[in-house]
C-alpha positions, 0 to 999 in steps of 0.5 A: 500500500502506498497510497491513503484517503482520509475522509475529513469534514468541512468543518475544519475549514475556518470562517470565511472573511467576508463574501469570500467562498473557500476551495480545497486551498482555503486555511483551516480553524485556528483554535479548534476547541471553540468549535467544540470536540467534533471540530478539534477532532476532525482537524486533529485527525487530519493534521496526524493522517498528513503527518504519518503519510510522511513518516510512513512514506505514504501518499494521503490524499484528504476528502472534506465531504459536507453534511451526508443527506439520504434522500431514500431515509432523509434526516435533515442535517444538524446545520438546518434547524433542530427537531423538538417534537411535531416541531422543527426549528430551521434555523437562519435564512431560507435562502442560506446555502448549505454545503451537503452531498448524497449518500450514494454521491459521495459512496460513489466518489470515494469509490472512484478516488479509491480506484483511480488515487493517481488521478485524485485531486490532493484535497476534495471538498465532498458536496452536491455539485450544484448549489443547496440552500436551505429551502430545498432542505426545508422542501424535502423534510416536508416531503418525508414529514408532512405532519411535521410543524416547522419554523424559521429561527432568524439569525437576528434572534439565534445571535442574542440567545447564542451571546447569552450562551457564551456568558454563561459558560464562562461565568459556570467555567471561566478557565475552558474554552467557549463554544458559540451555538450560532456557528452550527446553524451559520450558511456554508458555501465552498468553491464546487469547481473540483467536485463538479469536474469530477461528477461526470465520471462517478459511478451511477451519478446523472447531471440533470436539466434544470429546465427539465420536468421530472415525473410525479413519483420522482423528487429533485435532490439539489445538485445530484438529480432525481429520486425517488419520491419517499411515500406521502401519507392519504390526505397529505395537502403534500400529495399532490404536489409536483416534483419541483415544490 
């Protein structure tokens, strides 16, 4: 074996400065354990992965995937909101991009970098080729849980509730590192250009026409094309519904 794919997460990419959208080039978190474990370990991982692929003479290649959606048995990404009982509290902006990708995507794409490590990009960011904002993931929890009530949290009244948090966490520990709660539900956007070079050549992947109808018992998965509508209980308003809602 000469060669190592280690799958990271794009959440040890550090925040963006301004309208700048990050690429498999862009810095990584400087402080990990503000970001809490999840963020620390990750990058923590990464930096070790890297450091013994040259010890070991080894060849690491890193994919950065973004949150993994199932479309078949959806369960809406942490970034989205959270789900308090018949409730759902998505938060931020309907129009927030969110960087996702497909299960069966990115089971895909990590079986052609496996199978094809020379040609593979040194770094991957692992997203849906085309962009997904979270009111298409809003639209498909609706499709799998239409009795499920949902609400807009705005990032004006996430900030104050998170500030909240943060003084009350140092005033319980004031020697540990604080984790700002509004960072999780922030809009993430990375640079698709690498990923989207290479969607054509992974197994079982199919580019869509965005101007093109699909039929009544397909959904569209934002940026990776049709699939199979999930069931819709009798008497749903939702099931007559198109697969462009």
């Amino acid at each position: 074996m000469t060669g190592v794919i280690h799958v990271s997460s794009l959440a040890v990419l550090a925040s963006p400065r301004g309208k700048t959208v990050p690429d498999e080039s862009a810095p990584l978190v400087r402080n990990p354990r503000k970001r809490g474990p999840y963020v620390w370990g990750k990058l923590e991982s990464e930096r070790l992965a890297l450091q013994l692929g040259t010890d070991l003479g080894l060849h690491v290649k890193v994919v950065r995937p973004g949150a993994i959606v199932d479309s078949a048995n959806y369960d809406p990404p942490g970034r989205l909101g959270r789900r308090l009982g018949t409730w759902f509290v998505a938060v931020g902006s309907p129009s927030d991009r969110v960087a996702v990708v497909e299960r069966r995507f990115a089971a895909g794409a990590l079986a052609w970098l496996a199978l094809h490590f020379t040609e593979a990009p040194e770094t991957l960011h692992l997203v849906a080729p085309g962009p997904t904002t979270k009111r298409d993931l809003v639209a498909q929890l609706r499709l799998t849980n239409p009795d499920l009530s949902i609400v807009w949290l705005p990032r004006v009244l996430l900030l104050p509730l998170a500030w909240l948090a943060v003084a009350v966490q140092k005033a319980l520990h004031p020697r540990r590192a604080t984790t700002n709660i509004a960072s999780a539900f922030a809009p993430q956007e990375v640079d698709t250009s690498r990923i989207r070079a290479l969607a054509p050549v992974v197994p079982g992947h199919r580019m869509r026409d965005p101007h093109a109808t699909g039929p009544s018992d397909t959904i569209t998965v934002p940026g990776v094309g049709l699939r199979p509508r999930p069931p819709v209980r009798q008497g749903s308003s939702l099931a007559l519904q198109t697969s462009e809602e």
